[in-house]
N, C-alpha and C positions, 0 to 999 in steps of 0.2 A: 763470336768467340765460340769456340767446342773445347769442353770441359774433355780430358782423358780419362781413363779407366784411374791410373794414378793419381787423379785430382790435380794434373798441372791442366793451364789455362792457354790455349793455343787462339792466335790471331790467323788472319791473312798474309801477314808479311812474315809470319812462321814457315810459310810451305810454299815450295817452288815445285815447278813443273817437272816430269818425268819424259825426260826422251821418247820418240814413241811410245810414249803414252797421256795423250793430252785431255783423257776421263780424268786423270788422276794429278794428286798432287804430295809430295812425302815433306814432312819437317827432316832438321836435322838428328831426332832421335826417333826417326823411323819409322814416324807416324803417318800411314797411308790415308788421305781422303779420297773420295768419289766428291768430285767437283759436281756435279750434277745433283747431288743428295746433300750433301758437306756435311755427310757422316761416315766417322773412320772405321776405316774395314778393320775387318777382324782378323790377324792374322791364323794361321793353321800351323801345326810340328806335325816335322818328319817323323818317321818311325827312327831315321838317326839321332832326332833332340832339334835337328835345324828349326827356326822359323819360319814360315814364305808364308809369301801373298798370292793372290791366284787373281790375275789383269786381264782385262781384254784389250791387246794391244788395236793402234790405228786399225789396224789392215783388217782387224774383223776377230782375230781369230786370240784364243787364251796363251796364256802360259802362267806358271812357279816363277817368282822372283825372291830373293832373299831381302831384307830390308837396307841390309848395307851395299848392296851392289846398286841400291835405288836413290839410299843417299847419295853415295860416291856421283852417280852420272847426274846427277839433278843439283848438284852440290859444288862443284868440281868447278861451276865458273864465279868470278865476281860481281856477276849479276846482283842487284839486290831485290828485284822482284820478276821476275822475267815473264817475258808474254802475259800480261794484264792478269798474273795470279791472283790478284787482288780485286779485278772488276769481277770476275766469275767465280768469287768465294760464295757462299751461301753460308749466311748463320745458322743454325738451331737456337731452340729454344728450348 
C-alpha cells in the first residue's frame, strides 16, 4: 500500500498501466507510480499553473505529460487490472 501526500491510501488494483509507458502506473486521481520503485513521482507546474509529470517513455527517450491525459489513456478501457499491474506493484514501507 503507498500512503499519498493527502493521507489517502492507494493499493495495486488502484493503478493501471500507462500506454507506452510500462515504468509507470497512474491511479484514477492522477497519481503517477514508478513501478520499479513503487514510489509516486512528484509532479512539476508550468509557469502557466499546469501540472505534468516528466516519463521516460518505452523507446528510451522523456517527455511532459499532464495527469489527465495519463488517466484518460490508462483509464479509457474496462479492464480491471491490465498487464499484471498487480504482480509488478512494489509496496513501501
Amino acid at each position: 500500500m503507498i500512503t499519498t501526500a493527502d493521507g489517502r491510501t492507494l493499493t495495486a488494483e488502484d493503478f493501471r498501466r500507462i500506454p507506452g509507458f510500462r515504468k509507470y502506473r497512474v491511479s484514477r486521481d492522477g497519481d503517477v507510480m514508478n513501478v520499479r520503485t513503487g514510489k509516486l513521482l512528484q509532479e512539476s507546474q508550468h509557469r502557466t499553473g499546469a501540472f505534468y509529470y516528466t516519463l521516460w517513455k518505452d523507446d528510451g527517450g522523456s517527455t511532459c505529460r499532464n495527469y489527465a491525459g495519463l488517466v484518460q489513456a490508462a483509464w479509457e478501457t474496462n479492464e480491471a487490472v491490465p498487464d499484471g499491474a498487480a504482480s509488478d506493484f512494489k509496496e513501501t514501507k
